[in-house]
C-alpha positions in Angstrom: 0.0 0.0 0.0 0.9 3.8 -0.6 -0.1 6.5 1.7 0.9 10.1 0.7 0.7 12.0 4.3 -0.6 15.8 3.8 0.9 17.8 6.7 0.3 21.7 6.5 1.8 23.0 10.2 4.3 25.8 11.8 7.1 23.1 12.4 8.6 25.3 15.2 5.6 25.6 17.0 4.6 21.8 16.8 7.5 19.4 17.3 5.3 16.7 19.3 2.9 16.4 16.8 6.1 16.0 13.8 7.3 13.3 16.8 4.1 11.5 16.3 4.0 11.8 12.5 7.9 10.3 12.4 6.9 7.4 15.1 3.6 6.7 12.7 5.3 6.9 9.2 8.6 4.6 10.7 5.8 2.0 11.8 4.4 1.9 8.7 7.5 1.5 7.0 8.2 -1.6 9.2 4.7 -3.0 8.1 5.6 -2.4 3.9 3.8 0.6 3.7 5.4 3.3 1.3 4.8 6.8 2.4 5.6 10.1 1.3 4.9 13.3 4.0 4.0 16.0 1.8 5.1 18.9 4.2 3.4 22.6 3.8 4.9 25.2 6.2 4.5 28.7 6.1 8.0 29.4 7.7 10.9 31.5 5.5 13.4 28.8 7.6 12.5 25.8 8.8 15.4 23.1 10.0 14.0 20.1 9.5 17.3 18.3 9.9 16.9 19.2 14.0 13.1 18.7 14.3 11.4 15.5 15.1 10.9 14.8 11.9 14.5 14.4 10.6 14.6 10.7 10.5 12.4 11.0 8.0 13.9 13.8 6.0 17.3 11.7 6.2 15.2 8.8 4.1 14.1 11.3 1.7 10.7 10.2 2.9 9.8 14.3 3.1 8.7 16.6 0.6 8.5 20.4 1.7 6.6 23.3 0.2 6.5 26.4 1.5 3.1 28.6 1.3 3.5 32.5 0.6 1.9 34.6 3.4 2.0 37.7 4.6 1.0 38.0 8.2 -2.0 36.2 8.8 -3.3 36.3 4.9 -2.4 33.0 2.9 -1.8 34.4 -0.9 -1.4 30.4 -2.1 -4.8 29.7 0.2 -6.8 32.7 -1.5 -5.1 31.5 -5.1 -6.6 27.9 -4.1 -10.0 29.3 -3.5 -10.2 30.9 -7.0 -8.5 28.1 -9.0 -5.0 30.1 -9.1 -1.8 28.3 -9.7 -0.8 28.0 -6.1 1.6 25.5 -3.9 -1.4 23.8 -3.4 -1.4 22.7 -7.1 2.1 22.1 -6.9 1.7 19.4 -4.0 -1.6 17.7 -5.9 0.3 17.0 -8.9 3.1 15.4 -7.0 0.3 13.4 -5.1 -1.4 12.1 -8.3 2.3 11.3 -9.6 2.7 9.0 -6.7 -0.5 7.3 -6.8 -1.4 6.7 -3.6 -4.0 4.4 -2.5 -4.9 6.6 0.8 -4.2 10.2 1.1 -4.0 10.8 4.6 -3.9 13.7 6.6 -4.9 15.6 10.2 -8.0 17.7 10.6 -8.0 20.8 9.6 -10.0 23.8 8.1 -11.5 23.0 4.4 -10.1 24.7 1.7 -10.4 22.8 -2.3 -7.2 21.5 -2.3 -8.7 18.9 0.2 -11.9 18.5 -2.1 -10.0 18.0 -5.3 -8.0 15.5 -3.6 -11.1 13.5 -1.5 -12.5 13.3 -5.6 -9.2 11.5 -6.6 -7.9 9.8 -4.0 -9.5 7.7 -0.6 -9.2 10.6 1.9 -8.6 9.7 5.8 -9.3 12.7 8.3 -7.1 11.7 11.6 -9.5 13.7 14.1 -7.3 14.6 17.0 -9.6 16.7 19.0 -13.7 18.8 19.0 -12.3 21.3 16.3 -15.6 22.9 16.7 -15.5 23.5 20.3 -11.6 24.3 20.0 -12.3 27.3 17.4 -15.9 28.5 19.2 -13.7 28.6 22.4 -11.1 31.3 21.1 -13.4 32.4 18.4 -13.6 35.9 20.6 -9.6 35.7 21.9 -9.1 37.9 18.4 -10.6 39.0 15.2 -8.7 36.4 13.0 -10.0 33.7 16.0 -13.6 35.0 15.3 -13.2 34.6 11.5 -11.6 31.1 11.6 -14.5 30.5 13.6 -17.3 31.3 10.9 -15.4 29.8 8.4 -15.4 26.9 9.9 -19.0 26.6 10.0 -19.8 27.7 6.5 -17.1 24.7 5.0 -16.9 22.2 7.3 -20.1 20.1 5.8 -18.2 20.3 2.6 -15.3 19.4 3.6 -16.5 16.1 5.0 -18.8 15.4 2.3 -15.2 14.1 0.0 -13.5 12.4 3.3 -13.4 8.4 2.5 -13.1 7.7 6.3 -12.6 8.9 9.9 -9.0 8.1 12.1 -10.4 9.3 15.6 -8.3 9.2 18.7 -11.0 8.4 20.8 -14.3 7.0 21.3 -15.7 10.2 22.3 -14.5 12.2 19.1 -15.6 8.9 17.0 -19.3 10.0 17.5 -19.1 13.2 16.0 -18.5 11.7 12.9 -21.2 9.8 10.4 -19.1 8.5 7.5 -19.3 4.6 6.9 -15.9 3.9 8.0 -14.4 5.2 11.1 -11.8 3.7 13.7 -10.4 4.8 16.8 -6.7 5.0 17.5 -5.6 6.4 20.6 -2.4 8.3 19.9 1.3 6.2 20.1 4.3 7.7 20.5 7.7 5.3 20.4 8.4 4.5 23.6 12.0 3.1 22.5 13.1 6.4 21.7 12.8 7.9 25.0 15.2 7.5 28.1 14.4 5.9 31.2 13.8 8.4 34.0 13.4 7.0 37.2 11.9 8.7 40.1 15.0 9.9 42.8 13.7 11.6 46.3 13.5 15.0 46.2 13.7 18.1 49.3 9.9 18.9 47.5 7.7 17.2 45.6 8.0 18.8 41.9 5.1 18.5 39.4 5.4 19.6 35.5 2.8 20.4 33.2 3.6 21.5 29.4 1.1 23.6 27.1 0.7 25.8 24.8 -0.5 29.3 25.2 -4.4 30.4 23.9 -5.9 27.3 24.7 -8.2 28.0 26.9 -8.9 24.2 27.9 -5.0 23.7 28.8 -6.6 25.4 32.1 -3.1 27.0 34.0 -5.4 28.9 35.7 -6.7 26.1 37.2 -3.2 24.5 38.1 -2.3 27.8 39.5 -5.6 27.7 41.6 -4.1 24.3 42.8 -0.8 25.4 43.5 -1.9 27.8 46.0 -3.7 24.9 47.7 -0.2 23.0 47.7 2.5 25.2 48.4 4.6 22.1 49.6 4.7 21.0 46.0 7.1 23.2 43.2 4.9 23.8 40.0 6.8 23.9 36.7 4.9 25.5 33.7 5.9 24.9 30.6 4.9 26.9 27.0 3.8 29.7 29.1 5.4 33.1 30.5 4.4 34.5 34.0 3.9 37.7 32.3 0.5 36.4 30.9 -0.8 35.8 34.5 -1.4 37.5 37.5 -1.3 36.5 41.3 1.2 33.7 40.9 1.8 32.0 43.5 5.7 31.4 44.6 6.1 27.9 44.2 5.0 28.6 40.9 7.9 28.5 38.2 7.4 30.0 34.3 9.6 28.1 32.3 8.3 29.9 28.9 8.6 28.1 25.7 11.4 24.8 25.7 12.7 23.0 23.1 12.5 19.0 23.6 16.4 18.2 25.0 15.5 21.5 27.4 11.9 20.4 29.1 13.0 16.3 28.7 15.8 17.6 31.4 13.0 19.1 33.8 10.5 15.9 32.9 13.5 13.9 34.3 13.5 15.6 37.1 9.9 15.9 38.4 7.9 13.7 40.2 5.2 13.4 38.3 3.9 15.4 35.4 0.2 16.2 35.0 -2.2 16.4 31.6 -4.6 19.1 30.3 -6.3 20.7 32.8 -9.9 21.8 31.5 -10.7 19.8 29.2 -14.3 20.1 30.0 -14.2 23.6 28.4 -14.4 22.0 25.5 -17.5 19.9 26.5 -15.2 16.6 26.2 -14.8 13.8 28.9 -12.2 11.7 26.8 -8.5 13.0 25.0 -5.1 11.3 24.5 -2.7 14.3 24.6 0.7 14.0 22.9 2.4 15.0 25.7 1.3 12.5 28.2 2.7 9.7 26.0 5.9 11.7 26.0 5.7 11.9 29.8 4.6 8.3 29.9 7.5 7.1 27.0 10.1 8.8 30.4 8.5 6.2 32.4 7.2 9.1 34.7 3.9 8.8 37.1 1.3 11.1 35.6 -2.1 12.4 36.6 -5.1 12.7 34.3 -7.9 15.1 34.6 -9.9 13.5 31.9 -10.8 10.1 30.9 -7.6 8.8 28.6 -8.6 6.0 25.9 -5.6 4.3 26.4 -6.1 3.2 29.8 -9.9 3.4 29.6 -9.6 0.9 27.3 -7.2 -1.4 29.1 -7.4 0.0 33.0 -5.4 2.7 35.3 -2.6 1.5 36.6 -1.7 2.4 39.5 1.0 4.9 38.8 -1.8 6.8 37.4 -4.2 9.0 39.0 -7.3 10.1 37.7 -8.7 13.1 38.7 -12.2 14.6 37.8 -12.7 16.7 34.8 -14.4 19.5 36.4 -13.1 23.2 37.8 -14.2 22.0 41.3 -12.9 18.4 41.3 -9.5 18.8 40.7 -9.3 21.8 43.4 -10.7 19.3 45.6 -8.6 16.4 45.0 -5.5 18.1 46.2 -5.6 15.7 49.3 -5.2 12.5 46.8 -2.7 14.5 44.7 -0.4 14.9 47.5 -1.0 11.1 48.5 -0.4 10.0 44.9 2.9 12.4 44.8 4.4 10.1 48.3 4.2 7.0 46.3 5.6 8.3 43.3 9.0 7.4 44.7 7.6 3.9 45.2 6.7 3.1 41.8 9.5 1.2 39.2 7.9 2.1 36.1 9.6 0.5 32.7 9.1 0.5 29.3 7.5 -2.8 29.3 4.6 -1.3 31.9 4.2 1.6 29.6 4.2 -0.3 26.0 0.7 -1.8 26.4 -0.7 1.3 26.4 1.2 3.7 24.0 3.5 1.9 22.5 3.5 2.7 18.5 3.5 -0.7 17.0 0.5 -2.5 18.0 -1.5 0.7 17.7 -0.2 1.7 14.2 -0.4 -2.2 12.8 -4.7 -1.4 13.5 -4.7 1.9 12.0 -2.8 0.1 9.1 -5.5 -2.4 8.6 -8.3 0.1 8.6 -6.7 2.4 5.8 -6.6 -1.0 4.3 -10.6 -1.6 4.4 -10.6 2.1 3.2 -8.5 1.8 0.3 -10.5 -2.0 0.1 -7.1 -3.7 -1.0 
């Protein structure tokens, strides 16, 4: 089988989700499948050789095309809406000279380059999160928010009208969804690539958290809430600066934006790292975040306030702790935090006890087999 991956992102901005693309597109290697990322950035420089995804750019398995933009105006967008030669034609032509069997590729907003290529080619939408909820949610954080917004609603039927099946990360985001084929993968990340960090005994308990700013549902102001509650624990913020937030509490560290050696170094050393924080603003009960497999691929002890299809699929261990997915409940759980935090020490986590539940291959070897039934090879 050939998949040709479309991947439009701001590669400086999202190295976690290029690690997941490189972890997926090496599994799929391993299981015969020939894929080609067809990489659209908007960046003037963009070193690819350093990111995530330069295993993959090493195997000439990347193609790169850079969009012309000016601020937040997309010239090659606007030349794709009114049938102008545009990158966008570039990358379809390279596409149909490939001839792949499934054109993959993450959701996004509709524009016809994603029609023209659903009327060729069996299109896979990999559904990563409530888009919907995301953009309503910051639709009113700026103009260009609001806009995105609207847009969204005015295309979105007609985007999904040419999409030949649904990838969704969870069960939850599964039932948004009515086309005939549609199969949940919870997100992998390879575990092998990661080092072992095992939990030493610190003077305080230190717990981590990583974002990324104007996302309301990443909730800091919720972990700061709880930090005040816990000033025997050190909270470390990551992808955030203190500048943005007011009454921070002093065993509350900014740590601003990291690149991945810098915040593995402070994973390393925490105790035990914690996921997104408020979710529920997004009306969602169930997510997979990219970063808790990273914090998971460490070998660290993390806690979850959300239901994670991983382990609702196959239990909570007990070096994870669940918390509830509500404003009040996690303020209130501070007792059980600090409990979970004292046996954090305890707990001899390996790659072997994390596998089952993130590992790449066994996940990616299913999504396989569904792009299969798609493709009906």
């Amino acid at each position: 089988m050939k998949i040709a991956y479309i991947l439009p992102i701001n590669t400086g901005k999202y190295d976690g989700v290029l690690n997941k693309v490189c972890s997926q597109v090496e599994a799929w290697q391993v299981l015969n499948v020939q894929t080609i990322v067809f990489l659209i950035i908007k960046e003037k420089n963009s070193d690819l050789q350093n990111s995530s995804l330069s295993p993959l750019v090493d195997k000439n398995l990347v193609k790169v095309y850079k969009e012309q933009s000016f601020n937040i105006v997309s010239f090659d967008l606007l030349k794709d809406w009114f049938g102008l030669l545009s990158v966008y034609n570039k990358v379809l032509n390279e596409v149909e000279n490939f001839k792949p069997d499934v054109v993959y590729t993450r959701n996004t907003l509709y524009q016809p380059f994603y029609k023209r290529l659903g009327e060729k080619f069996n299109l896979v939408l990999e559904i990563n999160t409530d888009i919907k909820s995301e953009y309503k949610l910051q639709a009113f954080q700026s103009l260009k928010y609001f806009f995105r917004y609207v847009y969204f609603l005015f295309t979105n039927k007609k985007y999904l009208k040419n999409v030949s099946g649904i990838a969704s990360v969870t069960d939850e985001l599964s039932k948004l969804y009515k086309q005939s084929q549609v199969g949940i993968f919870a997100n992998s990340i390879n575990v092998d690539a990661y080092q072992t960090f095992y939990n030493m005994p610190l003077p305080k308990h230190k717990l981590l958290f990583l974002g990324s700013p104007d996302m309301p549902w990443q909730g800091v102001d919720i972990l700061l809430l709880l930090a005040n509650k816990m000033s025997y624990v050190e909270f470390y913020i990551v992808g955030y600066d203190k500048e943005d937030f007011k009454n921070i509490p002093n065993n509350v560290t900014f740590c601003g934006f990291l690149n991945k050696t810098k915040y593995l170094k402070l994973i390393q050393q925490a105790t035990a790292l914690i996921g997104t924080m408020a979710l529920f603003r997004k009306n969602m009960e169930e997510a997979c975040p990219l970063k808790v497999r990273e914090y998971l691929a460490c070998c660290k002890p993390v806690i979850l306030p959300y239901k994670d299809t991983a382990f609702e699929q196959k239990g909570y261990p007990e070096w994870v702790l669940k918390l509830p997915n509500s404003k009040e409940g996690i303020l209130n759980s501070s007792q059980e935090i600090k409990n979970f935090l004292n046996k954090c020490y305890g707990f001899n986590i390996t790659k072997e006890d994390v596998k089952p539940y993130v590992h790449v291959d066994v996940i990616e070897k299913e999504r396989i087999d569904f792009l299969y039934s798609v493709a009906r090879i």
